[in-house]
N, C-alpha and C positions, 0 to 999 in steps of 0.2 A: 504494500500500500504506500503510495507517495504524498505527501504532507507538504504541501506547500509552505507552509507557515513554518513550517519544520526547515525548511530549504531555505525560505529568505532570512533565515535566523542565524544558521549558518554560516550563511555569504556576508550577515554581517558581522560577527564574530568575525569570519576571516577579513573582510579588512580591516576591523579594530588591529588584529596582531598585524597586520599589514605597517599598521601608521604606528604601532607601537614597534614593532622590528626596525623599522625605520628612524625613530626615533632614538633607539638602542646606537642604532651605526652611526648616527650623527654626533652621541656621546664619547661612543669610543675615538671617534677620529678627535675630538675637543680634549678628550683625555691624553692623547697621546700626542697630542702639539704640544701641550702644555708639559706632558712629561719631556718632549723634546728640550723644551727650550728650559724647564728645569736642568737634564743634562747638562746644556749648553752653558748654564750661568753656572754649575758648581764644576765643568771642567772636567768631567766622568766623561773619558772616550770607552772607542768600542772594544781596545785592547784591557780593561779591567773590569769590563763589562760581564755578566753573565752568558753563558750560551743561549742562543737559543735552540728550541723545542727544533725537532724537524717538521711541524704541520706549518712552520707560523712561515715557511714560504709560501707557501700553496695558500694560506687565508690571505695573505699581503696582495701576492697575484691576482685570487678571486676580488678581492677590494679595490682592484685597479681596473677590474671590468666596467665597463656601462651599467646604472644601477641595474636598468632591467634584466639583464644577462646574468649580473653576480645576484639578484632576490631567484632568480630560477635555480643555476645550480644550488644555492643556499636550501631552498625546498624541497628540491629533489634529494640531495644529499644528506644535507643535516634535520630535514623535518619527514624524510618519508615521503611526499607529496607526490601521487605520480603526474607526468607533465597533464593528462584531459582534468588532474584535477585544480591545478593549477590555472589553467585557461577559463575555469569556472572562476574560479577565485579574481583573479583578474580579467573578468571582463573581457577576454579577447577567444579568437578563435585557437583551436588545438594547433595546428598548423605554426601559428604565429611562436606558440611557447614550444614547438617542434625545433621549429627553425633556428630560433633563437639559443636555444640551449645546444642544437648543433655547434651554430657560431661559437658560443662560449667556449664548449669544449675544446675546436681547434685551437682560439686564441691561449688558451689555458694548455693546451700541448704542447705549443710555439714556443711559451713566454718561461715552460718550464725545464724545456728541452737543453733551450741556449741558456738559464740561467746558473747552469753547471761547467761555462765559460766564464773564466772571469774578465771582468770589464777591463782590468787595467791591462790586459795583454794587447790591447791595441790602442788604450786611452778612450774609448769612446763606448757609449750606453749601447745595450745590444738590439739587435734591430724590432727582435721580439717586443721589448717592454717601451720599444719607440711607438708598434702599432697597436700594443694596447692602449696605452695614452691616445694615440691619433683615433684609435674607435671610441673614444670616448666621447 
């Protein structure tokens, strides 16, 4: 049996966590300038720095995506979301959150491939995380 009311309740549930998820990413990025530029004033370089984790490439890279791209792989991957349910939730066609997370995915191949080059062997940013910026 299908419940409409039961359906629009849902949809907006999901974009309350929409604009809250979003709201979350706008903190972390606020958080993390400011942690920068804490760095910055007390003089803590990256050599006394703590390691980082191996994920926090791959989050850094998906946060370099266009938002649209980085909220889909974010769905699919870290909430389960499969992409027709996705394209409900967002208001667009399947297709669109098909296509889209295709994109994602190569860019996120590209940008992960070459980032196991390091930059200073030729002085210059790699071309990967050149065209994530430019699909932005």
């Amino acid at each position: 049996m299908h419940d409409p009311g039961r359906c629009r309740a849902r949809k907006w549930l999901f974009g309350i966590a929409k604009r809250v998820l979003a709201n979350a990413v706008r903190g972390k990025i606020r958080r993390q300038s400011l942690a920068n530029r804490l760095q910055t004033i007390s003089g803590k370089t990256e050599a006394n720095a703590p390691a980082a984790d191996s994920g926090l490439e791959v989050r850094d890279t998906i946060g370099r995506l266009p938002t649209a791209l980085a909220v889909a792989v974010r769905l699919v991957h870290w909430e389960g979301f499969s992409r027709a349910e996705i394209a409900t939730l967002e208001a667009v066609a399947a297709s669109t959150v098909q296509s889209g997370y295709a994109r994602a995915k190569a860019l996120l191949k590209t940008a992960l491939a070459v980032s196991d080059t390091p930059t200073a062997r030729n002085g210059r940013e790699p071309a990967a995380r050149q065209s994530l910026e430019q699909a932005r």
